[in-house]
C-alpha positions as CSV (number, residue, x, y, z in Angstrom):
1,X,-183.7,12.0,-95.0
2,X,-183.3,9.9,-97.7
3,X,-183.2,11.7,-101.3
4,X,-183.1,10.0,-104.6
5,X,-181.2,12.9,-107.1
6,X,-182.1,12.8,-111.2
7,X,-179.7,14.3,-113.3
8,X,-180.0,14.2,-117.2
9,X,-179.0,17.5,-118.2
10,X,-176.6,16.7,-121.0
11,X,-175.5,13.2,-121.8
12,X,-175.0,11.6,-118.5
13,X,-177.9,9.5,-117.7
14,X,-177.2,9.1,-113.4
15,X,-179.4,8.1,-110.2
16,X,-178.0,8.4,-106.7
17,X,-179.2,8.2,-103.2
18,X,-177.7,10.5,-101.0
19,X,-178.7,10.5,-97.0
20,X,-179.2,14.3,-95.6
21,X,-176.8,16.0,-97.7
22,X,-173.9,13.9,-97.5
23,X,-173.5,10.3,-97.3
24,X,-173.7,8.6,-100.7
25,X,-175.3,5.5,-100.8
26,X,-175.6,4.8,-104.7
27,X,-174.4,7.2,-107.2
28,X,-175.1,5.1,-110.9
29,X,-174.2,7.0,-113.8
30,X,-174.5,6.1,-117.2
31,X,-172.5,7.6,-119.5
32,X,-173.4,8.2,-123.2
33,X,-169.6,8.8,-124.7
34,X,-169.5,6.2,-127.0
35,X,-173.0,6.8,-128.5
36,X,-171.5,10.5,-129.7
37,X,-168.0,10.1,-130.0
38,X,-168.3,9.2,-133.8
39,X,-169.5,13.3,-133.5
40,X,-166.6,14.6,-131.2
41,X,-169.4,15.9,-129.8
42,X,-172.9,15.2,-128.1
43,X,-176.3,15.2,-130.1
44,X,-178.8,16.8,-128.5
45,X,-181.4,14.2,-130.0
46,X,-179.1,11.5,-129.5
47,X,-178.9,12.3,-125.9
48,X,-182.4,12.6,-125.1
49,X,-183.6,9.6,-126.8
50,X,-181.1,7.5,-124.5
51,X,-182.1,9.0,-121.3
52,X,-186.0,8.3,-122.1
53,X,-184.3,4.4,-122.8
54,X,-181.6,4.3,-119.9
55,X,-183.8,6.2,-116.9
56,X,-185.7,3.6,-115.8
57,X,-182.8,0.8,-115.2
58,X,-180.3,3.6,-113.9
59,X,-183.1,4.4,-111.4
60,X,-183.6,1.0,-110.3
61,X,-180.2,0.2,-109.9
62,X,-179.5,3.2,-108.1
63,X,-182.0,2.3,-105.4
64,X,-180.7,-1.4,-105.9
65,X,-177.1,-0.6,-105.1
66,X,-178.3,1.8,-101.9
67,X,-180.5,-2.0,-100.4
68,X,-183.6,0.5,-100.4
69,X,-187.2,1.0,-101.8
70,X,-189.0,3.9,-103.3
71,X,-192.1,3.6,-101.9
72,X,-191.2,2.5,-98.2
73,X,-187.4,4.4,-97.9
74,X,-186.9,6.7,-99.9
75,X,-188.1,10.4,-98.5
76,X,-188.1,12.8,-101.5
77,X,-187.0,13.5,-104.9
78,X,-184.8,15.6,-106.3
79,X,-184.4,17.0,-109.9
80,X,-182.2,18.9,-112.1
81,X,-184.8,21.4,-113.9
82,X,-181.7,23.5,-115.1
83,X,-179.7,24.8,-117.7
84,X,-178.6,22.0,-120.1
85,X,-180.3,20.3,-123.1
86,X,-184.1,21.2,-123.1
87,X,-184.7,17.7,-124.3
88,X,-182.5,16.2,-121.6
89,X,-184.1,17.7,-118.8
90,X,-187.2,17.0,-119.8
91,X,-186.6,13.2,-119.8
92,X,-185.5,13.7,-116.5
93,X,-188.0,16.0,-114.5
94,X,-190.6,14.6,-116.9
95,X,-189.9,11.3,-115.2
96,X,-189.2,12.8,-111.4
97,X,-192.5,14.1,-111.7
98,X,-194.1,10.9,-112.5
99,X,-192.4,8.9,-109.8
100,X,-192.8,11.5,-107.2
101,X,-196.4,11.8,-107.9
102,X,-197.1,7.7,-108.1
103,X,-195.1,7.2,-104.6
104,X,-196.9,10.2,-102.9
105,X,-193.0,11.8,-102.5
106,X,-192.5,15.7,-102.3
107,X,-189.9,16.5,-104.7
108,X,-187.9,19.6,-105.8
109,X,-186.4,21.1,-109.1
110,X,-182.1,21.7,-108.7
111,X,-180.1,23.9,-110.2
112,X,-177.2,21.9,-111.6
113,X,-174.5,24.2,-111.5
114,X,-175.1,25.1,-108.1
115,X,-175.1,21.8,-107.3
116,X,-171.9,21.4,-109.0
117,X,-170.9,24.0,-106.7
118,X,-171.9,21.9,-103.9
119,X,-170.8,18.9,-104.8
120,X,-167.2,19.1,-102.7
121,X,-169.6,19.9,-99.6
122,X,-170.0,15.8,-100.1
123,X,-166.6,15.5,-98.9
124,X,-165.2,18.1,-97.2
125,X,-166.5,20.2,-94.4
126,X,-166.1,23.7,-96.1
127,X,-167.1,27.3,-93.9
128,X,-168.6,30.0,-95.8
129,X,-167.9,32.4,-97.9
130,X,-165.7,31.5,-100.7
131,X,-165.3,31.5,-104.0
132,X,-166.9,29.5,-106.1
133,X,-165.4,28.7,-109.6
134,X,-167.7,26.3,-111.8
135,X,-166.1,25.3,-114.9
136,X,-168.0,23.1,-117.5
137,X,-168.5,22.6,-121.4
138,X,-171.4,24.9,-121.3
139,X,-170.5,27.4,-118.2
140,X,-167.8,29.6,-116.7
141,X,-169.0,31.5,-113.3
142,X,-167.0,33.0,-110.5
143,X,-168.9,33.9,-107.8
144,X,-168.9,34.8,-103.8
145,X,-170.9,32.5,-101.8
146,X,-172.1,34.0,-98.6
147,X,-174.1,31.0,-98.1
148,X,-175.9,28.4,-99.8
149,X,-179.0,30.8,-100.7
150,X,-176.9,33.8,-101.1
151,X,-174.5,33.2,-104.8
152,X,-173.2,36.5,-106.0
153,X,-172.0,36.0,-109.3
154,X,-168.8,38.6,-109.6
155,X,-167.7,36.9,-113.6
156,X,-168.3,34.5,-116.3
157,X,-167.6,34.4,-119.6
158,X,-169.0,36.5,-122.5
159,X,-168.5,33.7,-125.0
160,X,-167.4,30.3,-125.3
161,X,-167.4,28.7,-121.9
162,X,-163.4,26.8,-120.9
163,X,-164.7,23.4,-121.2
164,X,-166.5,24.4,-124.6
165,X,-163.0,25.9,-126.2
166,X,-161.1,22.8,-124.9
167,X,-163.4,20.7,-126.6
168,X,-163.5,22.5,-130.1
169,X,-159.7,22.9,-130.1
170,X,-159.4,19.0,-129.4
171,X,-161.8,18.4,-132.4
172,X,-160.3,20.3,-134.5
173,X,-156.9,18.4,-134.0
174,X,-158.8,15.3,-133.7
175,X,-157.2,14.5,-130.4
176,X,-160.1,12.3,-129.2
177,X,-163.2,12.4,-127.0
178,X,-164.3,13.8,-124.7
179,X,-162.3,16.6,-126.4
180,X,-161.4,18.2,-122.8
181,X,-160.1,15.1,-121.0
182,X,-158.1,13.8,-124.5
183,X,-156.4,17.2,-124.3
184,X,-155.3,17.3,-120.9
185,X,-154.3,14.0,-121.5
186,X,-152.1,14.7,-124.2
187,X,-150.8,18.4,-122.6
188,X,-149.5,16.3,-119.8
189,X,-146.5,15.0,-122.2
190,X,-146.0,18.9,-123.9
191,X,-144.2,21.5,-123.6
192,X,-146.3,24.7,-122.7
193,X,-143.8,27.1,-123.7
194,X,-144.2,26.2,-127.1
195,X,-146.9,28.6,-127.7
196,X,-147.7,32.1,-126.4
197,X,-151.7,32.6,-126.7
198,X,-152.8,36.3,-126.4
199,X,-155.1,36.3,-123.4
200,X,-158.2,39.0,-123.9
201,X,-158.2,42.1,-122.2
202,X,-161.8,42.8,-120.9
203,X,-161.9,46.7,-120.2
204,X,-165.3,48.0,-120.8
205,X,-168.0,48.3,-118.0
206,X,-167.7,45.9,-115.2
207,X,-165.7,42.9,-116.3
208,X,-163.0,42.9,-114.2
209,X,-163.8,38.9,-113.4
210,X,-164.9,37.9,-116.9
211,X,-162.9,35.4,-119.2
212,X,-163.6,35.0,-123.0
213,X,-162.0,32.0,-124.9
214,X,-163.3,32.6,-128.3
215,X,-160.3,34.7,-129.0
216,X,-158.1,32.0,-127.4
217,X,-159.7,29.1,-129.5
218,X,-159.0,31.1,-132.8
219,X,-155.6,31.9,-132.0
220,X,-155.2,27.8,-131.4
221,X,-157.0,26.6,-134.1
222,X,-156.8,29.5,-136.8
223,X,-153.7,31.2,-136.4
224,X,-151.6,28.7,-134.7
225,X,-148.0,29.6,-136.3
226,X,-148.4,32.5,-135.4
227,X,-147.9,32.4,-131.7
228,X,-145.5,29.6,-132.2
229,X,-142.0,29.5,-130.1
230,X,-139.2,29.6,-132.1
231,X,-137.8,26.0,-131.7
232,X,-140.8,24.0,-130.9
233,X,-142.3,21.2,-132.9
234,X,-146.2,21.8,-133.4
235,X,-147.2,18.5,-132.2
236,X,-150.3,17.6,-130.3
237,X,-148.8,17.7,-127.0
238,X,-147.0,20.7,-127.4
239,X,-150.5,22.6,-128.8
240,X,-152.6,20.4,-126.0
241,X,-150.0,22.1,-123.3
242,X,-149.9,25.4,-124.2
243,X,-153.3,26.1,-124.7
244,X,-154.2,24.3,-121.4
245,X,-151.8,27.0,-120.2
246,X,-153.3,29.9,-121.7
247,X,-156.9,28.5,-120.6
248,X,-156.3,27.9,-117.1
249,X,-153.9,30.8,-116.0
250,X,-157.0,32.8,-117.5
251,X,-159.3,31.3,-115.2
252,X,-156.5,31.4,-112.3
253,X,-155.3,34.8,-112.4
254,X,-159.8,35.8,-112.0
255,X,-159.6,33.8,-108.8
256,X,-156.6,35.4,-107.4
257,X,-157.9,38.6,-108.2
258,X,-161.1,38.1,-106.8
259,X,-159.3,37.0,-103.3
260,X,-157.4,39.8,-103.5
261,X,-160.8,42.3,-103.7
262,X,-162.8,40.5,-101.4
263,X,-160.2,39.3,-98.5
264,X,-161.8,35.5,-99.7
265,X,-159.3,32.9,-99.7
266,X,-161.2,30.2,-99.3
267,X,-161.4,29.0,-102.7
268,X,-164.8,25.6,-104.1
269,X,-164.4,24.7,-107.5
270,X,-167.1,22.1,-109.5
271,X,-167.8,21.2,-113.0
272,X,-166.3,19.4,-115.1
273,X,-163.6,20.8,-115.8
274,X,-162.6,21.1,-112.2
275,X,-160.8,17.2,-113.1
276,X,-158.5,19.4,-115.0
277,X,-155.2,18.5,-114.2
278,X,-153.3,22.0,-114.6
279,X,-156.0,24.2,-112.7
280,X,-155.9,21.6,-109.8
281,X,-152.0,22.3,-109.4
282,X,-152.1,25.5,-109.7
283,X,-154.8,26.5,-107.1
284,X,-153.1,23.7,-104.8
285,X,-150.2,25.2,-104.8
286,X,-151.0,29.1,-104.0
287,X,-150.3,28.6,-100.3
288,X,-152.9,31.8,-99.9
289,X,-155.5,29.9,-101.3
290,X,-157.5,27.4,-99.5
291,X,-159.0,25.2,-101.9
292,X,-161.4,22.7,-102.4
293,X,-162.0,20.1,-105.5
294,X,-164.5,17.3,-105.7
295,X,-163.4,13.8,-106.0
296,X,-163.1,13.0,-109.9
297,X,-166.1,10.9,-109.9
298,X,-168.0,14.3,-108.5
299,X,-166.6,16.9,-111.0
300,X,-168.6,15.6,-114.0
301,X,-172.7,15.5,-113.8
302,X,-174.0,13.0,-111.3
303,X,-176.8,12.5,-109.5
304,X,-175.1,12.7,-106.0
305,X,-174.7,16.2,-106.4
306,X,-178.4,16.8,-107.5
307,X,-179.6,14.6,-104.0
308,X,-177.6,16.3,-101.9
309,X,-178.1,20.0,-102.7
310,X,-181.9,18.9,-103.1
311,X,-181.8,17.7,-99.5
312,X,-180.9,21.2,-98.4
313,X,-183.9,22.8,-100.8
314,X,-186.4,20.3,-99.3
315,X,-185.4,20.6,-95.4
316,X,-186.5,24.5,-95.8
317,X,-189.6,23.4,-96.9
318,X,-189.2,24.4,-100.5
319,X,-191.2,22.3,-102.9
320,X,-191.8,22.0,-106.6
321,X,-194.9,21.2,-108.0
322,X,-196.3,19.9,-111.6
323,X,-196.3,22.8,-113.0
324,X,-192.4,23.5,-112.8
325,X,-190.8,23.3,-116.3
326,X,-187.0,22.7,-117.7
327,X,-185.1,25.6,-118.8
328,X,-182.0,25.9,-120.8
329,X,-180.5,28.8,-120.0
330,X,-180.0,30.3,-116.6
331,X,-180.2,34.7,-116.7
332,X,-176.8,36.1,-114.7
333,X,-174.9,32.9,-115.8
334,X,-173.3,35.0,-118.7
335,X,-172.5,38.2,-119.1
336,X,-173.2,40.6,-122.6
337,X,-170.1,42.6,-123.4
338,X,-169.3,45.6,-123.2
């Protein structure tokens, strides 16, 4: 089955053709960086504006690049409907819906964090269950995967999300954009000793998984001195390192415990910030973890991701119809505390 994935959640603008689940024929993505770097940050308005202008060629040149036609090759459709920018996803299952409907294709709304969680099954053959650990600017989730309809979320943050504090601590020191990949750029010439973060100690009802980073970002950003190691210059790198430290050995030390409860040590990780240079080490390294990372051009939103996981949806026989709308927010993906 041929799929042709949508994603526009954010401020990727990407098309791909993916061939039952797994072999990528096209994956175009158009990235929007330099229309919101002058904000160290992306514009919602900005972002949705450029998809309503971009869609159209990226979608072409998707189905260009895979030598195939929508009306006489292509099978279905697939969509993300959810979370990211309402305006965003509008743009694209506004526009999946149109072209679904005008080449008589069924078609299918996608999660994009589970497809993100997916998105190493594009390369690896991976047995369930595991852990899944999706880490973007907007999400933090750990979770036991029994199976690809069966997601138990076990943590996730109960504030900032680890992509969303690396980018605000990189704006704040101006160390460039994207704030996340500038910083682990930068950390990867610093010394992480410098500075001791606090990490948060989450004690109240059942948060034994969570992680919460607004603390961490304060202590970075607000109250840097103190936490400073006697001896260490305060430059960029040195901050960039220590706080990747303190970040990532948050998220690590979840994983590890979760194994450790569950008897899981099979270990899938997704999202952006699954290119992080630090938490790739680290979980490659624990000889009882068995781990999994997507290819870099995979970790950040993509279309490929959104085809293949959509292939699965639409070979049960699920559908979507005209009615289906975009939401922001998914319930369960974060947590209230206590």
């Amino acid at each position: 089955m041929n799929v042709l994935g949508i994603e526009t959640s954010c401020d990727e603008c990407s098309v791909a053709v993916v061939v039952d689940g797994r072999k990528i024929l096209s994956n175009i993505v158009a990235t929007q960086v330099e229309r919101h770097a002058p904000w160290n940050g992306v514009v919602p308005e900005i972002a949705s504006r450029l998809h309503v202008e971009w869609i159209e060629d990226v979608t072409t040149r998707a189905l260009d690049e895979a030598g195939l036609s929508l009306k006489e090759d292509i099978d279905a459709v697939a969509v993300t409907s959810r979370p990211g920018l309402i305006g965003s996803l509008l743009v694209g299952l506004s526009y999946a819906k149109g072209l679904a409907w005008a080449a008589d294709k069924p078609w299918v709304g996608v999660d994009h964090m589970m497809a993100h969680l997916y998105a190493p099954h594009l390369e690896y053959d991976i047995e369930y269950p595991y852990l899944g650990l999706i880490v973007s600017g907007g999400h933090t989730i750990l979770c036991r995967v029994a199976s690809m309809d069966e997601v138990e979320v076990l943590g996730t943050t109960i504030d900032d999300a680890c992509g969303e504090a690396f980018d605000k601590v990189a704006k704040f020191y101006d160390m460039g954009y994207p704030g996340g990949v500038a910083l682990d750029k930068l950390a990867e010439n610093g010394d992480a000793d410098a500075f001791r973060f606090p990490e948060p100690r989450l004690h109240k009802g059942p948060h034994r998984y969570d992680v919460s980073y607004s603390g961490l970002k304060t202590a970075a950003v607000n109250q840097l001195e103190q936490f400073r190691t006697v001896g260490y210059e305060a430059s960029l790198e040195n901050i960039a390192a220590s706080f990747r430290k303190a970040a990532i050995d948050m998220l690590v030390k979840r994983v590890r415990l979760a194994a450790k409860d569950t008897g899981i040590m099979r270990v899938v990780a997704g999202g952006g910030v699954s290119a992080n240079r630090y938490l790739r080490i680290v979980l490659n390294e624990d000889k009882k973890l068995e781990t999994y990372f997507p290819s870099i051009a995979l970790c950040t939103d993509n279309g490929a991701m959104i085809a293949a996981l959509g292939y699965h949806r639409l070979s049960k026989g699920e559908r979507s119809d005209l009615n289906l709308n975009a939401a922001a927010r998914v319930s369960g993906f974060r947590r209230p505390y206590p």
